[in-house]
N, C-alpha and C positions, 0 to 999 in steps of 0.2 A: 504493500500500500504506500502511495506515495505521500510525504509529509505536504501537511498543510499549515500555513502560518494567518493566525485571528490575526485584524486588523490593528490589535493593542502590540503587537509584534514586529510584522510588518506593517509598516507605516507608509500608505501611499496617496498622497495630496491629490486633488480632486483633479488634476490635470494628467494623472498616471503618472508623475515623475514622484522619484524618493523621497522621505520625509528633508534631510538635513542638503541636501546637495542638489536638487529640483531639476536633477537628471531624467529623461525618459530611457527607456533599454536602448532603442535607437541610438541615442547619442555618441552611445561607449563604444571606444575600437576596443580590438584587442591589445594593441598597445597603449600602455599610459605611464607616462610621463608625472612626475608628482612634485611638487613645488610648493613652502612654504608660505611667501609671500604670493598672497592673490596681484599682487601687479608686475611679478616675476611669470603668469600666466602670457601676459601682454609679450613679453622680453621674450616667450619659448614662441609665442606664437607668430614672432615678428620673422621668423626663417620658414613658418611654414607656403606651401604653394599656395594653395587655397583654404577658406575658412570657411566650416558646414556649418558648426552652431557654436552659440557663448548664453552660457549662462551665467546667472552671479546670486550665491545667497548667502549673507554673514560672510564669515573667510574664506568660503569657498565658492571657487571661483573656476568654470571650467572653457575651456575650448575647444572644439574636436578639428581638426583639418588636416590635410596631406601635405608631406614630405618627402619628395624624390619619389612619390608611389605608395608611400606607408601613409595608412591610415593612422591617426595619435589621436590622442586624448591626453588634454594636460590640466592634470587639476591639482588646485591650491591645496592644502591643507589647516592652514594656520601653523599655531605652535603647539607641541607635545603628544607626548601616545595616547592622552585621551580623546584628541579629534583623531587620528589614527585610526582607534575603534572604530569610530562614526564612519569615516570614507572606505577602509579595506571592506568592513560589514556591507555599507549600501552598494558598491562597486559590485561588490557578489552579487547581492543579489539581482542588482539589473542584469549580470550574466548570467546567474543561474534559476532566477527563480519565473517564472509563468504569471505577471501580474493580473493576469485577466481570469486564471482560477485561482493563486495562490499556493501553487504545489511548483513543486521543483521539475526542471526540463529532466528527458530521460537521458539527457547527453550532456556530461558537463563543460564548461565552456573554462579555459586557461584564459587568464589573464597574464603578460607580460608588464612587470611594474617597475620602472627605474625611478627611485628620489633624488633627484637635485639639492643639494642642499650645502650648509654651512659648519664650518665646526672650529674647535678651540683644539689644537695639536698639542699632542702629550711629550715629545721625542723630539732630538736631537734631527731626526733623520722625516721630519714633519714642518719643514718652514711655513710662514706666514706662504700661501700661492700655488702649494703643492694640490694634489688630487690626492685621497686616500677614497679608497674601496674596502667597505666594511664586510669581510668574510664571515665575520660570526658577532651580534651585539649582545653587550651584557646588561641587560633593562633592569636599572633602579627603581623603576617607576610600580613594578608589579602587576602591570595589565593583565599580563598573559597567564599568572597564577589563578585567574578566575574562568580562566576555559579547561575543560574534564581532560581536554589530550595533550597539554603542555608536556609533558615527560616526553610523547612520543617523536615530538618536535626540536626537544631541547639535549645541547649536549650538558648531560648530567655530569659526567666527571671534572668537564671542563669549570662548571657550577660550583662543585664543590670545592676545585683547587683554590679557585678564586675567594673564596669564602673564606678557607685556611688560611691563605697568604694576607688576607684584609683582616685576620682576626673577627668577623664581622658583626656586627650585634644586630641582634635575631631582630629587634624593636622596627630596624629600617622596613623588616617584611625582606619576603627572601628574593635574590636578585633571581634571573632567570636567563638565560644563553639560548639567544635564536640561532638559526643557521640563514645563511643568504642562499639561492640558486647558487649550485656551483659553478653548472654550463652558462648560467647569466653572469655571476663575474668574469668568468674568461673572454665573454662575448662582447664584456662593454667596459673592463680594467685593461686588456690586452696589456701591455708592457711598458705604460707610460702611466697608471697611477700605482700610488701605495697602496701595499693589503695588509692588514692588519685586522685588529677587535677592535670592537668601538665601544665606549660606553655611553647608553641613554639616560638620562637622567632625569629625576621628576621637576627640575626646575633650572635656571640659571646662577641662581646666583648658591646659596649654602650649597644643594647638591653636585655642586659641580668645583666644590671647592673654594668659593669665590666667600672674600670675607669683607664685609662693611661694616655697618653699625653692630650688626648681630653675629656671636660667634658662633662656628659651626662645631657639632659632635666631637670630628677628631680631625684634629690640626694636622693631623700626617697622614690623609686620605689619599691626595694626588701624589703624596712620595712616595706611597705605596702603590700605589696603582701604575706609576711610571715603571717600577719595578717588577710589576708582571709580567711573567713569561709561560705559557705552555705551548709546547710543540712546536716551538723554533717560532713563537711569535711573540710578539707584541703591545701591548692595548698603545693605538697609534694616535685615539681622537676621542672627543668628548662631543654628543651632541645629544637631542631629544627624540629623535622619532625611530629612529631604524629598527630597534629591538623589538617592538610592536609592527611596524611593517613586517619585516623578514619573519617573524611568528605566528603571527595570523594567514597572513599567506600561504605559510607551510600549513596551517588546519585549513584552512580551506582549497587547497588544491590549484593554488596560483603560483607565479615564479617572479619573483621578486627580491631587491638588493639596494642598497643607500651608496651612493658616492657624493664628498662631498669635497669644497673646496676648503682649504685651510686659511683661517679669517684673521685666526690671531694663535700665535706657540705661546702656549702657559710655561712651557719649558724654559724658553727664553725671554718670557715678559714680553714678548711683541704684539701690537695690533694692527692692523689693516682698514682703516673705518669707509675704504674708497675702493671695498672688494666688489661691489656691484657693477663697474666696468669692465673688471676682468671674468667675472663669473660665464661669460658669455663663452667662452672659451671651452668650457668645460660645457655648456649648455650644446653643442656643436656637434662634441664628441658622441653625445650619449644619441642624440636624433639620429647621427651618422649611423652609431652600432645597435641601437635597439632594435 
């Protein structure tokens, strides 16, 4: 019997498009393109050939059009892995679900998801302008602990080194390790960005180390974290979404991965506040390989 979802569930606005993103199924290519700022939509969509539809609701913000042939889809997100939830969830379902009975197609539909996005370098070998490619994120945030099949998605032992090595205190809630497509990084890091872990974090400024008026937990987070190594890697970047991208995705049966540009090295104190003329750059590449 095929599942059905009540309307307190799925959520579909009187115009047949999603409750948060006021996407109709039509809209969505199979590839998509994912992008924080909603006016970072504008800047992906300035290289596309032609432009089929745009929609705009809250921070989300979408475009669909062609590229050398490729059908895209580039939609905003905002900031953090709780809108995350919101866009990888209704994404699916415009591909997988039948809005006109409510039940699920017999045939499921792959999504191609590359993020665009920004981050804070942890490493010597991570300048302010680099490209890093996030092979596995480790989500502070704990989205992904409230889906039943996390385990089957997450590298556990990886999880737990990381915990060892951070001493960690249970209170944070337990981190979680997604995995990225593998054949999607090879297809769209090829040999000219970094790979490495990334870690997501539930906020900018305490969670990620960052100290103002208020002091954080443990003063010695990011000098441990810089210090992390499993399996000949890494942790190369700090940012907010990927760990929830790359983890949902793998439950739901999409292929999906985070690259982003390097904005400022926490390693060396450095920042970049005029990275939105070079980001383009890196916006190029990924149209090019998706």
């Amino acid at each position: 019997m095929k599942k059905s979802f009540p309307a307190s569930e799925l959520i579909i606005n009187s115009d047949g498009s999603c409750f948060h993103l006021h996407l109709r199924p039509e809209q969505l290519a199979d590839r998509v393109v994912l992008v924080g700022d909603p006016a970072r939509v504008n800047t992906v969509a300035n290289h596309f050939d032609s432009i089929e539809c745009e929609v705009q609701s809250r921070e989300f913000h979408t475009i669909t059009g062609t590229y050398k042939g490729k059908r895209i889809t580039c939609q905003s997100h905002g900031i953090g892995c709780d809108n995350i939830d919101i866009v990888m969830n209704e994404l699916d379902t415009l591909a997988n679900i039948d809005y006109s009975t409510r039940t699920e197609f017999d045939e499921h539909r792959t999504l191609t998801c590359v993020r665009i996005g920004t981050c804070g370098g942890l490493q010597p070998f991570t300048p302010t302008g680099c490209f890093v490619a996030s092979v596995k994120s480790i989500g502070f945030d704990g989205l992904l602990n409230f889906y039943a099949d996390r385990n089957k998605v997450c590298d556990l032992d990886l999880e737990e080194a990381f915990k060892k090595h951070m001493d960690w205190n249970p209170i944070k809630g337990a981190p979680y390790v997604s995995v990225a497509d593998a054949d999607l990084i090879n297809q769209i890091a090829k040999d000219d960005m970094v790979r490495g872990y990334t870690i997501s974090c539930g906020g900018f400024y305490g969670p990620q180390g960052r100290v103002l008026r208020a002091d954080i937990a443990d003063p010695r987070q990011n000098e441990k974290v810089e210090s992390f190594e499993y399996d000949g890697m890494r942790v190369c970047n700090f940012e907010m979404e990927s760990s929830a991208l790359a983890g949902l995705a793998s439950l739901l049966g999409h292929r999906a991965m985070t690259c982003c540009m390097v904005i400022a090295n926490r390693y060396a104190k450095e920042m970049n506040t005029e990275y939105k003329n070079s980001i383009d750059t890196l916006i190029e590449k990924v149209l090019d390989r998706i």
